[in-house]
Legacy VTK file of the C-alpha trace (Angstrom):
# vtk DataFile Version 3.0
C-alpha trace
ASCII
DATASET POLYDATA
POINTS 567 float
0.000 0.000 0.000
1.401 3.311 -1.110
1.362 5.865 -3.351
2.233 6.590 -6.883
2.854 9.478 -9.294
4.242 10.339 -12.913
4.948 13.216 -15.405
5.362 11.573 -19.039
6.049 13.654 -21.499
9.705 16.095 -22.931
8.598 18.635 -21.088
9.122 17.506 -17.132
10.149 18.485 -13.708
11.593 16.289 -11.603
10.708 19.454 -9.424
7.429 19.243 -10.352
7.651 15.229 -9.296
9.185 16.086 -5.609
6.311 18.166 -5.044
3.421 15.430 -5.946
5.349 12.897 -3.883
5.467 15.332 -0.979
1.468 15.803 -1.258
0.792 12.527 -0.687
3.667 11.356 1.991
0.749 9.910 4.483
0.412 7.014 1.858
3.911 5.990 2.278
6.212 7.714 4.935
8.302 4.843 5.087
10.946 5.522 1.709
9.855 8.090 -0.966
11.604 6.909 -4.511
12.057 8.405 -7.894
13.451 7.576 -11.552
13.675 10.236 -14.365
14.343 9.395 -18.343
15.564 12.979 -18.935
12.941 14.075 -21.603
10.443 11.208 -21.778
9.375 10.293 -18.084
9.720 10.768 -14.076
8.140 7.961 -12.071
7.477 8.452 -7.993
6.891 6.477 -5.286
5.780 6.443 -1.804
6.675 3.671 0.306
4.572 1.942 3.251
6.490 -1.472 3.499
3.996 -4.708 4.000
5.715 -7.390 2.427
9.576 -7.755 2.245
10.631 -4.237 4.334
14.087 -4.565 2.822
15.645 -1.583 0.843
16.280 -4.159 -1.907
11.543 -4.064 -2.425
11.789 0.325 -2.539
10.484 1.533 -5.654
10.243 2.490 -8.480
11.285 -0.961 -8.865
13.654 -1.809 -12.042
13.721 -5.292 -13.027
17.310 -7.586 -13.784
17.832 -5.953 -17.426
16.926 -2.220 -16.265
14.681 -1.917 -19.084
11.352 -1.430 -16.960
10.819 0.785 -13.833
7.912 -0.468 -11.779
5.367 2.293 -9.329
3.213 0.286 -7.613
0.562 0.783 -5.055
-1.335 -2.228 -3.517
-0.735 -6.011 -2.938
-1.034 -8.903 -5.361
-1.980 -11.741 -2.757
-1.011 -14.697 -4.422
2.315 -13.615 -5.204
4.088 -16.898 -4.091
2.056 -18.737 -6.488
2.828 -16.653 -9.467
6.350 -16.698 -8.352
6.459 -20.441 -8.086
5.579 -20.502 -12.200
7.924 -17.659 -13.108
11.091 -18.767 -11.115
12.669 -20.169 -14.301
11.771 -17.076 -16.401
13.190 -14.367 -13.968
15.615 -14.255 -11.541
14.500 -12.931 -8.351
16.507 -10.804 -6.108
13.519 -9.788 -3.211
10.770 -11.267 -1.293
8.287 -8.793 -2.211
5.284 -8.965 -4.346
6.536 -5.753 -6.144
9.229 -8.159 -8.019
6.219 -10.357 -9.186
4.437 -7.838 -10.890
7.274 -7.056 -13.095
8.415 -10.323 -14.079
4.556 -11.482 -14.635
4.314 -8.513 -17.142
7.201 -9.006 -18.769
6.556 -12.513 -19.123
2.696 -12.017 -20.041
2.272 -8.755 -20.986
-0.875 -7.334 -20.455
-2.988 -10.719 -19.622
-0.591 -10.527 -16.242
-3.574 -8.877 -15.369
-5.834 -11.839 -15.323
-3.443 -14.017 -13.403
-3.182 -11.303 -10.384
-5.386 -11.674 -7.118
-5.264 -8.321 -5.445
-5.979 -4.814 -4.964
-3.331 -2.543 -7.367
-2.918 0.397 -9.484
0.491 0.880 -11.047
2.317 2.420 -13.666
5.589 0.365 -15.697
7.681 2.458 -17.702
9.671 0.816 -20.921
12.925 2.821 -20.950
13.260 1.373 -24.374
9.850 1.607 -26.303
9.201 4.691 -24.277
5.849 3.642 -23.665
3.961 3.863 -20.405
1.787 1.068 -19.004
-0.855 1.567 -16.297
-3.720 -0.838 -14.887
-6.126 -0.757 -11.743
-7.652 -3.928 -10.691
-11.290 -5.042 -11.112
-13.204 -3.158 -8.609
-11.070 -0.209 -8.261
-9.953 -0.887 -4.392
-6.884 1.215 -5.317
-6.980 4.738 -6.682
-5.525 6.056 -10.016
-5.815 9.715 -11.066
-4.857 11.447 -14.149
-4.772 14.586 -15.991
-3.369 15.084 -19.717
-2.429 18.760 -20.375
0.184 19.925 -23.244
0.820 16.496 -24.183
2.442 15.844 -21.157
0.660 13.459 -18.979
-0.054 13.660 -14.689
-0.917 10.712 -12.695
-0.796 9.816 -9.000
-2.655 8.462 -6.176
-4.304 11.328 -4.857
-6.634 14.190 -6.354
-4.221 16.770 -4.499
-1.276 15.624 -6.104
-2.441 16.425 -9.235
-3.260 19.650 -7.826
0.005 20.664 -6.614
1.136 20.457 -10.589
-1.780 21.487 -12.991
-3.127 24.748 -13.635
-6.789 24.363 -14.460
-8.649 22.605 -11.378
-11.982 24.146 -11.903
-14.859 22.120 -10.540
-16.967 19.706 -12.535
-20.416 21.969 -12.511
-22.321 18.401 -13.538
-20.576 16.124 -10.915
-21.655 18.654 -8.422
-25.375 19.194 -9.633
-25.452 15.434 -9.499
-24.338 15.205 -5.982
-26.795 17.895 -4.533
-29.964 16.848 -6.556
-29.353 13.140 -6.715
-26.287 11.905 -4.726
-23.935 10.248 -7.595
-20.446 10.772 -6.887
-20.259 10.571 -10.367
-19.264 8.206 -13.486
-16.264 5.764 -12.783
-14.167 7.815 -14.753
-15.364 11.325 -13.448
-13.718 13.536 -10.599
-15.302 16.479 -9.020
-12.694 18.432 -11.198
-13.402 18.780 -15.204
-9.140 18.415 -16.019
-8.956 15.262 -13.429
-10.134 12.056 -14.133
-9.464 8.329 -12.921
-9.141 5.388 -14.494
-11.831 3.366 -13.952
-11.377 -0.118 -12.598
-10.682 -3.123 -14.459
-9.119 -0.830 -17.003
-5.689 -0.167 -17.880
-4.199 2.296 -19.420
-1.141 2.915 -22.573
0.436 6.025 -23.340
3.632 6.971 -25.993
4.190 9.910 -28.186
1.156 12.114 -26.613
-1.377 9.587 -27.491
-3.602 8.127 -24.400
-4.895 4.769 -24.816
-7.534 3.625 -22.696
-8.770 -0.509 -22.542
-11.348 -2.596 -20.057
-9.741 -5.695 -19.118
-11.921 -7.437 -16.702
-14.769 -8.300 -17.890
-17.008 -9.057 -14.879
-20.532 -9.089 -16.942
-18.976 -12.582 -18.889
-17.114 -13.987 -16.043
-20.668 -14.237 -14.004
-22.082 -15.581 -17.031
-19.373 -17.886 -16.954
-20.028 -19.319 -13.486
-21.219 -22.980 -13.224
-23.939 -22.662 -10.588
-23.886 -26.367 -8.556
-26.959 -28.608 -7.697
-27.603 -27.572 -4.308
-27.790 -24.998 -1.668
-25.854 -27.054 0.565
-22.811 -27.258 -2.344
-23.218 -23.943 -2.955
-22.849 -23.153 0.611
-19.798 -25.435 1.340
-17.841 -24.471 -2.300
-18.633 -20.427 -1.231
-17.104 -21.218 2.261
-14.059 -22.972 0.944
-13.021 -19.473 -1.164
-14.328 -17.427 1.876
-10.779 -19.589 3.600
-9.097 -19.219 0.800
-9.597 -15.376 0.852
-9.211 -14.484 4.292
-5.406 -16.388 4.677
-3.984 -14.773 1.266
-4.663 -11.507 2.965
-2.850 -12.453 6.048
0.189 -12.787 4.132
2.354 -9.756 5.411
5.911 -8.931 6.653
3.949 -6.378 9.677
1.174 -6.768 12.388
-2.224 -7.344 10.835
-5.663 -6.685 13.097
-9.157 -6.219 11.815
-12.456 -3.921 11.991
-15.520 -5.847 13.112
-19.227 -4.242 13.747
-22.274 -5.811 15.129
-23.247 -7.056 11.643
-23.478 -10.355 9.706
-20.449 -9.321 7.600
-18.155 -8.196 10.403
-19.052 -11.413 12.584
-18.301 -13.842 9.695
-15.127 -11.844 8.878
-14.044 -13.012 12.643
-15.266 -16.421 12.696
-13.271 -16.905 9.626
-10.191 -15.014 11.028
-10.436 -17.404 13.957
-10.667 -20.867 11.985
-7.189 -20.665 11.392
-4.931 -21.162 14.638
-2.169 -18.802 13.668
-4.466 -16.086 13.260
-6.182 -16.602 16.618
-6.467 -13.621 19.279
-5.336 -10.711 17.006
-6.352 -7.456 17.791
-10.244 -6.463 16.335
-10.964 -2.776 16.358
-14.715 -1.311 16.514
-16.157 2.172 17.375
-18.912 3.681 19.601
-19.900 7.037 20.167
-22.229 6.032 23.351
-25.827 6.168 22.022
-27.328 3.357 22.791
-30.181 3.726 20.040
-27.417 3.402 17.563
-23.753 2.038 18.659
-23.117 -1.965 17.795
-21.183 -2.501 20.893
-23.316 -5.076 22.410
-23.637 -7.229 19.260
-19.461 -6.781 18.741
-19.505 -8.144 21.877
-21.708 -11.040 22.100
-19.811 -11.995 18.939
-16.229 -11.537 20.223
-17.587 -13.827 23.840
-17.315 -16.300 21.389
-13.746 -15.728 19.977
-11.916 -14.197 22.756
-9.982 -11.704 20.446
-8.786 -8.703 22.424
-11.400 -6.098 21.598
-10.155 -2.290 20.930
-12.860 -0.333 21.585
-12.499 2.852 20.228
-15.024 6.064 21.580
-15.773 8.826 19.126
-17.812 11.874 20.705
-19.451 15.255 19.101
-16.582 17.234 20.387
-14.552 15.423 17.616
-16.256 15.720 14.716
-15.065 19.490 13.818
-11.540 18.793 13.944
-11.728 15.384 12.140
-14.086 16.774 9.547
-11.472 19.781 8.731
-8.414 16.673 8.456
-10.584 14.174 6.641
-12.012 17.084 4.130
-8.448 17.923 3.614
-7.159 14.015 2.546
-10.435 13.126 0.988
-10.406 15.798 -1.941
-13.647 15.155 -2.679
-17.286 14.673 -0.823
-17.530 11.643 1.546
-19.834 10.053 4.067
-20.495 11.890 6.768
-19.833 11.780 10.354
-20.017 7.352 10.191
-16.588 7.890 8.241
-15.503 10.285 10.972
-15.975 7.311 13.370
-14.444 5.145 10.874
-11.426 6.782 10.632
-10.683 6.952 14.526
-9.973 2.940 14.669
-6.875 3.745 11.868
-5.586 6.395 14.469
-5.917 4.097 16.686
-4.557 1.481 15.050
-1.494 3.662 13.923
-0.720 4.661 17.464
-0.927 0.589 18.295
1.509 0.090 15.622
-0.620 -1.735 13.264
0.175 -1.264 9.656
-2.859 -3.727 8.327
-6.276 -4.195 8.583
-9.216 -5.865 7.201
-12.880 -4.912 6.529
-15.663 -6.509 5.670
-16.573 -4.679 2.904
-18.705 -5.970 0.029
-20.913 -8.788 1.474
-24.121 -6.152 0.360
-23.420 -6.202 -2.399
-22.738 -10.033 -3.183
-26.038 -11.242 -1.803
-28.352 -8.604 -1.706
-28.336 -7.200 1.970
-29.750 -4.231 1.524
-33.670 -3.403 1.607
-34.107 -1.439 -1.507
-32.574 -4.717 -3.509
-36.861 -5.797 -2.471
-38.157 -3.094 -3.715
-37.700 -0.230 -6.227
-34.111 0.673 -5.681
-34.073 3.933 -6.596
-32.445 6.007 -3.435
-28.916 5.682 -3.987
-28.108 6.943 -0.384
-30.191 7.981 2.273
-32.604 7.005 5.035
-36.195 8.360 6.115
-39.242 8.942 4.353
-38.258 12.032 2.611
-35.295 12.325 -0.071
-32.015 12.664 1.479
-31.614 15.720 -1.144
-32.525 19.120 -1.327
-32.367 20.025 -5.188
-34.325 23.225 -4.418
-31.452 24.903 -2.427
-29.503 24.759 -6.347
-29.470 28.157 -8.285
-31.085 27.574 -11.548
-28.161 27.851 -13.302
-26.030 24.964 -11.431
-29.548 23.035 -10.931
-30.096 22.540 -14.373
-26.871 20.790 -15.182
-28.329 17.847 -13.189
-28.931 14.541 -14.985
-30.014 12.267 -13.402
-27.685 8.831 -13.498
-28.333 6.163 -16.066
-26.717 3.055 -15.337
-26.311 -0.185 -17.643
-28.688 -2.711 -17.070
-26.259 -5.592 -18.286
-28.728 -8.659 -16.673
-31.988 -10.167 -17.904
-33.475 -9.318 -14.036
-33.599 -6.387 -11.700
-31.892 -7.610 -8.808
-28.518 -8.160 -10.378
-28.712 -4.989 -12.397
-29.100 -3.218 -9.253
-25.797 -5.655 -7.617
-24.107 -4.312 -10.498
-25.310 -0.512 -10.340
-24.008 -0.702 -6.617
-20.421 -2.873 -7.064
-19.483 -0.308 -10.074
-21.086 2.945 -10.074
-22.612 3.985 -6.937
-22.098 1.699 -2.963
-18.751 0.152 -3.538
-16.777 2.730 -5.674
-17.478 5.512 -3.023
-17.168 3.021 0.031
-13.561 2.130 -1.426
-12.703 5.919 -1.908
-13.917 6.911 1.625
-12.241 3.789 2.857
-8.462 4.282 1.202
-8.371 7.985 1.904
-9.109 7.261 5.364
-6.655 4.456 5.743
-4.173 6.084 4.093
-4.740 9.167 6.358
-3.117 7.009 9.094
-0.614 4.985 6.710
-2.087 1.875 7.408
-3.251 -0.794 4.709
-6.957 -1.834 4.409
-7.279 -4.931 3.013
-11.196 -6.204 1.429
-11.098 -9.927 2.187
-14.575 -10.028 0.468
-14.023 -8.076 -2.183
-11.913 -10.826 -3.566
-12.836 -11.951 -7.659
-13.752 -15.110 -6.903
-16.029 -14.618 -4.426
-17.910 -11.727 -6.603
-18.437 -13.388 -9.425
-19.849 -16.836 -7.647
-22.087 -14.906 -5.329
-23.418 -12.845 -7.654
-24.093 -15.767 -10.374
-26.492 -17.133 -7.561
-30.052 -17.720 -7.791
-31.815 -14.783 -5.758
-33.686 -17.468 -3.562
-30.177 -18.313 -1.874
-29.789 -14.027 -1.449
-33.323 -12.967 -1.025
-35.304 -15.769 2.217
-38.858 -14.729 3.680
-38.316 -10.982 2.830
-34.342 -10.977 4.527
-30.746 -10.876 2.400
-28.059 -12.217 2.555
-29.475 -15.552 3.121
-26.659 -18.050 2.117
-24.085 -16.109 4.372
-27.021 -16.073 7.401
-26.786 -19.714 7.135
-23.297 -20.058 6.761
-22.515 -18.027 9.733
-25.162 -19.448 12.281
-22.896 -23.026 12.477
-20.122 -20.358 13.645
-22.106 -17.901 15.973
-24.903 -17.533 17.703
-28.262 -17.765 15.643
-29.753 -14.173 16.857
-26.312 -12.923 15.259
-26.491 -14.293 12.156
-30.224 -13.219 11.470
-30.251 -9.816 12.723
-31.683 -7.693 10.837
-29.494 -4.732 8.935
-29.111 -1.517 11.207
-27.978 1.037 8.780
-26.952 3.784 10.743
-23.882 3.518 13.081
-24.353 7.050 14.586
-26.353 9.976 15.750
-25.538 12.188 12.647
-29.159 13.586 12.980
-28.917 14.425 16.606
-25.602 15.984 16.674
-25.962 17.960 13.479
-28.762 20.008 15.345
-27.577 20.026 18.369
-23.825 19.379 19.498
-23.144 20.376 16.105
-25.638 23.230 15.539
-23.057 25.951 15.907
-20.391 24.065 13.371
-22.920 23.896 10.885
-23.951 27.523 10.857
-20.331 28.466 10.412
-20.268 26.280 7.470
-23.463 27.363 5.796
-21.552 31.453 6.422
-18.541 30.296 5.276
-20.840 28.771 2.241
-22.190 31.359 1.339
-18.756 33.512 1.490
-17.299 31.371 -0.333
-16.065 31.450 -4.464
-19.047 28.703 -5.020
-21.995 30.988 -3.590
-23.394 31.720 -6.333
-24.339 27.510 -6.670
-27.199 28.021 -4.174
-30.156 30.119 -3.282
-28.563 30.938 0.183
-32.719 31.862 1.894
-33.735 28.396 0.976
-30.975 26.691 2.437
-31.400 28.580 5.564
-35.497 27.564 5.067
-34.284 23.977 5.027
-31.879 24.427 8.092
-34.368 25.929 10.374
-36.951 22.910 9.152
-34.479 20.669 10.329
-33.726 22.020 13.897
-37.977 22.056 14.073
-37.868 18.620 13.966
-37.917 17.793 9.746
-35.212 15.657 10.140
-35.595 12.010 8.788
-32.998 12.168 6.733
-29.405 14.594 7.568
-27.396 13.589 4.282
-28.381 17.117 2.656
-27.377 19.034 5.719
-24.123 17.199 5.369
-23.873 17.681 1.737
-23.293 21.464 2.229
-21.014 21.172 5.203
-18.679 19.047 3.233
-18.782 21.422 0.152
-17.830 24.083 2.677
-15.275 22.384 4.189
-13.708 21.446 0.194
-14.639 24.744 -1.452
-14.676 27.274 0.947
LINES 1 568
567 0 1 2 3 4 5 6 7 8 9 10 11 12 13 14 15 16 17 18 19 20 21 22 23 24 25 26 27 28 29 30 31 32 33 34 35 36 37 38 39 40 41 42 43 44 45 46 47 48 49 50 51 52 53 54 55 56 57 58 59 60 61 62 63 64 65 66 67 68 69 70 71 72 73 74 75 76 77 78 79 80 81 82 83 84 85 86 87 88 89 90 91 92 93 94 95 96 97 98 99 100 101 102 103 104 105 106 107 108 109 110 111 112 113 114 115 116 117 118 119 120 121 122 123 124 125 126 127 128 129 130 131 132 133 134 135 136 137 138 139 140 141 142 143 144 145 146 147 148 149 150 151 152 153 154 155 156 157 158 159 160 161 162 163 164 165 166 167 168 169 170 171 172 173 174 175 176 177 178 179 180 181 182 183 184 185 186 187 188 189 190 191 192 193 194 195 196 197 198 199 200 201 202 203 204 205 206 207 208 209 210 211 212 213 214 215 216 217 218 219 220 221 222 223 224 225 226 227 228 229 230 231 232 233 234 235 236 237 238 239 240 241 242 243 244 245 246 247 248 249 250 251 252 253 254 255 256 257 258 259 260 261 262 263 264 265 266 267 268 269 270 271 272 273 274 275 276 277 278 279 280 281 282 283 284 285 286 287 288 289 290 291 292 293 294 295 296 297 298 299 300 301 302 303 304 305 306 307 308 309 310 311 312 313 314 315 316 317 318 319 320 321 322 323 324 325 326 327 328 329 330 331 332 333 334 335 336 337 338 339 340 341 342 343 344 345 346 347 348 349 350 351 352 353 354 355 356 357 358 359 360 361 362 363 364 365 366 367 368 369 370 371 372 373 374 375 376 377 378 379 380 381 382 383 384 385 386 387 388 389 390 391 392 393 394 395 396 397 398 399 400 401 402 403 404 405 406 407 408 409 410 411 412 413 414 415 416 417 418 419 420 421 422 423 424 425 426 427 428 429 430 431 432 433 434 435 436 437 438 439 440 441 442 443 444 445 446 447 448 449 450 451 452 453 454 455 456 457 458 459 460 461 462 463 464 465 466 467 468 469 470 471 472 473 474 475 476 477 478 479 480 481 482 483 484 485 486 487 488 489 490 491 492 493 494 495 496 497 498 499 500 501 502 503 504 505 506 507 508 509 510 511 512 513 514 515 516 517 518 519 520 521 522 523 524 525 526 527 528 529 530 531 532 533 534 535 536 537 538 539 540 541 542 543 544 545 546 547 548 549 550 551 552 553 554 555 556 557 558 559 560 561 562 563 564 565 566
């Protein structure tokens, strides 16, 4: 896990490099690397070391010839395997999965790609074709940013290391409109800025002579159509379990302490009965967060679940009084519009986990998405984000001008049913892409390594290739993982039901809060973006909300994190 950035093109700075590195340091404090072809490239590197902490792994990594330089931000899991099959194609000098990479591309070229399990984006140089290769992996777990100006092209890790480097970082007007009227985050290839963009993932990337080549290479829409669905629920069940294993101990593999994050839910629990099948892996550290509120903290269900285990328990408080300075760091390493205050929480068990000395954890992320845990997949699906009988957004708080802008999303509907079109409108354009961006930014805040255990190919595709009886049972998801968990923990954990909200966001933001928000709707409306809103309806909505109109708080949000990005 770390970060990368590049200037190709005749007309670089390795000045210009130093200060995109130095923008994104938190991602990897540990070495900071560069290489420069004087006229054609610069490659950069920062370096958090998981797997082989020698000098020997630092990068940009050149491989035996010195032909290709290597930036490379992520893990490729089963990078014994792959170096089992290459051993008498390459010569290895490290331990690190960094030296796989490079051999497996120069040995396969671009179908490498196919043959890697893990979360990556990375750029290889050829010194000799001067000709840039870059690739992110299926679902986009890791980030990669670009900008093409002059025929000289930017890309790094972060949206603010582009920033230190090109001129033009107006806003996106549409991504914006999108946001406040509907709540897209916008298209996988969109930023919040019009002269940023990211490579979508399962995409890679080719660039030579000014010319920007741009290619899907995972194919998920086949590969599910691909899957050989078995006889029973029981098989189904048992094969599903086996890759669960499989999953969970390639992600252990790591050269530095390794914990996990574990809530009260179905996910988090089967993340730690897994985590626990294996002896090695017994009594590690779990990390959770409360904020005290009873009507919404998971505490009691963490620990019913971790009676079971015995894993020492970190139990991490976040209060009200916190959420104004956390806000102003987050807003600052985000770059673009995130959460709310549940990420705030979030990101207090990696600061806590940094000052433990933990440079790994895993999530449960993903699980939703595989078998359909979330209501709306039962009925019409249309609120993106959002809880409470009225929309979560405010469209009527737009000026005219910014409002009409706003289209509203169309997704592909790549499946002959509803349910998996809406799976796929949440793994690629709308739950998991931002959950991954919230989730990295945060992690990388702290420079500590999130790792997605369930997020793993494999699993994907065969969960989603399921019938929907084994997702959908008597009006409840995630049905095959309820039954696979309950012969590991107790049954009321495995079929509780889904408690979306993990804290009082709607209490605190008129109350503890009140005063933070109304210097962020002022410093709104002083702000170089005022003009985007009619300034008396906001305030209309505001003073609805502290009356009591508060089912849903995601629009109140939605202008304190533009004021805290813009202002």
């Amino acid at each position: 896990m770390c970060g990368i950035a590049g200037i190709i093109g005749s007309n670089l700075s390795e000045a210009q490099l130093q200060k995109m590195l130095w923008a994104q340091k938190h991602r990897g404090p540990d070495h900071t690397g560069t290489y420069v072809d004087p006229g054609y490239a610069a490659l950069g590197h920062n370096r958090l070391s998981i797997i082989d902490l020698s000098p020997q792994a630092n990068e940009p990594f050149v491989d035996n010839s010195g032909r290709y330089y290597l930036s490379f931000n992520g893990e490729i899991y089963n990078y014994r395997e792959l170096k089992e099959e290459l051993k008498s194609f390459y010569d290895f000098k490290t331990a690190s999965d960094t030296e796989v990479l490079l051999a497996g591309y120069m040995k396969w070229g671009k179908d490498c790609l196919h043959r890697f399990n893990g979360m990556f984006a990375f750029a290889i140089w050829d010194s000799q074709e001067k000709k840039l290769f870059a690739a992110r992996d299926r679902f986009g777990v890791k980030p990669f940013y670009y900008s093409q100006t002059n025929e000289i092209l930017f890309f790094s890790s972060e949206i603010k290391t582009l920033q230190n480097v090109i001129f033009d970082t107006s806003p996106n007007l549409q991504v914006w409109a999108n946001y406040f009227s509907f709540g897209s985050y916008g298209m996988p290839h969109q930023t919040i800025y019009k002269n940023i963009q990211q490579l979508p993932g399962g995409h890679y990337l080719e660039y030579s002579d000014g010319k920007l080549k741009i290619e899907q290479w995972y194919d998920f829409v086949s590969r599910v159509k691909d899957v050989k669905t078995l006889n029973s629920f029981e098989n189904t069940k048992a094969e599903y379990l086996e890759l669960l294993k499989d999953s969970v101990q390639l992600r252990f593999r790591a050269d530095v302490p390794v914990a996990f994050n574990i809530s009260g839910g179905v996910d988090s629990s089967l993340l730690l009965a897994l985590v626990n099948i294996f002896e090695d892996k017994q009594l590690i550290n779990a990390y959770t967060f409360y904020t005290g509120d009873e009507r919404y903290d998971e505490l009691p269900w963490v620990e019913q679940m971790i009676a079971t285990t015995r894993n020492p328990l970190q139990k991490v408080l976040f209060s009200a009084s916190e959420v104004e300075e956390t806000a102003r760091h987050i807003s600052s390493l985000q770059d673009e519009p995130f959460g709310g205050i549940p990420t705030l929480a979030y990101s207090a068990i990696f600061k806590r986990a940094q000052a433990d000395g933990v440079k790994v954890l895993l999530d449960g992320q993903g699980m939703d998405e595989q078998w359909a845990g979330y209501d709306y997949y039962q009925n019409s699906g249309s609120t993106i984000q959002g809880t409470g009988g009225r929309s979560p957004f405010r469209p009527n708080v737009l000026h005219m001008d910014l409002k009409t802008l706003a289209e509203k999303p169309e997704y592909p509907k790549s499946f002959n049913n509803d349910l998996q079109n809406l799976q796929y409108r949440d793994l690629f354009y709308t739950k998991i892409p931002r959950a991954l961006r919230f989730n990295d930014r945060i992690s990388m805040t702290y420079s500590t390594e999130l790792r997605e255990p369930f997020l793993d190919y494999r699993l994907v595709e065969f969960a989603f290739a399921q019938p929907e009886v084994y997702k959908i049972n008597n009006g409840q998801g995630k049905h095959l993982l309820r039954e696979l968990l309950s012969e590991m923990a107790p049954k009321k954990l495995s079929y509780a039901p889904k408690r979306p909200l993990q804290t009082p966001q709607r209490e605190w933001l008129g109350h503890e809060l009140q005063n933070f928000v109304e210097e962020q709707l002022q410093q709104l409306k002083n702000s170089t973006v005022s003009e985007w809103f009619n300034h008396n309806e906001i305030e209309k909505e505001w003073d609805k909300y502290l009356a009591g109109d508060n089912g849903s708080s995601f629009h109140v949000w939605q202008w304190v994190n533009a004021s805290l990005l813009l202002s």
